[in-house]
N, C-alpha and C positions, 0 to 999 in steps of 0.2 A: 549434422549440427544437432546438439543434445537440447532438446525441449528449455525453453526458460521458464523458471521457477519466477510467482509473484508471494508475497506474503501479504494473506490479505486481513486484518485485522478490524473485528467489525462486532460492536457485541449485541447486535439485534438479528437472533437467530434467521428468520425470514431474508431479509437483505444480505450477510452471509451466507446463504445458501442463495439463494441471486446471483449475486456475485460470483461465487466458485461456481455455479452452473454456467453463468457466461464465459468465464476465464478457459474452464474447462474443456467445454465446445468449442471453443478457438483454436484446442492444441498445448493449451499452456496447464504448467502445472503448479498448482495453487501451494503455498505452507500454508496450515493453520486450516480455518480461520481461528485466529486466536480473539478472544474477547476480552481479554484485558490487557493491559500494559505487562503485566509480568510473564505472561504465556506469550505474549511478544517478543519480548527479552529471551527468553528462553529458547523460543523460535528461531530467532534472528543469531543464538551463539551454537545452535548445534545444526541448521540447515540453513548457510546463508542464502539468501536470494537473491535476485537479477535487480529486481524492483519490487516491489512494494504499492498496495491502497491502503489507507490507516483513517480512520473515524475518525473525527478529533476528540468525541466528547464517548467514551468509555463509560456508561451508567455513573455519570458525577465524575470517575476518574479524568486527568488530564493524560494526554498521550507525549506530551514533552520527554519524559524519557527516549521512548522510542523512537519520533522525532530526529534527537540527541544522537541516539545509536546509531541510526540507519546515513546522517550525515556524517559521525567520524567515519563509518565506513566504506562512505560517499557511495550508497546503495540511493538511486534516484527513487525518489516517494510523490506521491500525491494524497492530497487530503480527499476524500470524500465523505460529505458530512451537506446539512441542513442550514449550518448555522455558517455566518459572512465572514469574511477575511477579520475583523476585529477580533472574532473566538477564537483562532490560532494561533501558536505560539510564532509570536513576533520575531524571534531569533531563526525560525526553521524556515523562510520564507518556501513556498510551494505551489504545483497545481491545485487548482482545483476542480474535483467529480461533484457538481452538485449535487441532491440529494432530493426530490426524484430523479433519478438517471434511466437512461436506457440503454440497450446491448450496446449500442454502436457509438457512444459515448462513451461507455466503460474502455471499451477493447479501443479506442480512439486514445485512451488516456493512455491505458498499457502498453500499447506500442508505443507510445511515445517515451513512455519513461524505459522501455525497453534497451529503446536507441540510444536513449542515452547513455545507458550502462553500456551498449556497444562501444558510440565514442569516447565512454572512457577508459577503456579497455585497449581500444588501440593507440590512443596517446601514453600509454605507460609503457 
């Protein structure tokens, strides 16, 4: 079975490296991290991924794009972020990684959005 890929998208340097340090000792293999929406996008058209963490609040940018992208291409996401279910795009409905997190919350989330890119995978 080939390693799953997460896209982790997070533009506070410290917490991205956090993050892909947990991902990574787990066995999985991080894209990115990308810190903006555009190197997201970017990300997301040349290495698709399994699943996805995404920030919601990008230094002031919105991450609705990406969001966007990762649901047409029904790639399972979770927010991890600070700020409450109101700061997120209302259309992208999602988990949530709060914001402090720890390992086993992280890797709790990721497997879980893992699966579900499993179960969608064998329903097609």
């Amino acid at each position: 079975m080939a390693a799953q890929r997460l896209l982790v998208v997070e533009d506070e340097l410290l917490v991205a490296l956090d993050i892909e340090t947990i991902l990574t000792d787990a066995g999985l293999i991080v894209i990115g991290p990308a810190s903006s929406a555009a190197e997201a996008l970017e990300l997301l058209a040349s290495t698709p991924p399994d699943a996805a963490l995404i920030d919601a609040n990008l230094s002031g940018e919105t991450i609705d794009a990406v969001a966007q992208s990762l649901s047409d291409r029904r790639i399972p996401f979770a927010y991890v972020t600070g700020y409450g279910r109101e700061s997120l795009p209302a259309k992208h409905p999602a988990p949530i990684v709060s914001k402090p997190f720890d390992a086993d919350q992280l890797l709790a989330a990721a497997r879980r959005l893992l699966a579900l890119n499993g179960e969608a995978d064998s329903a097609a």
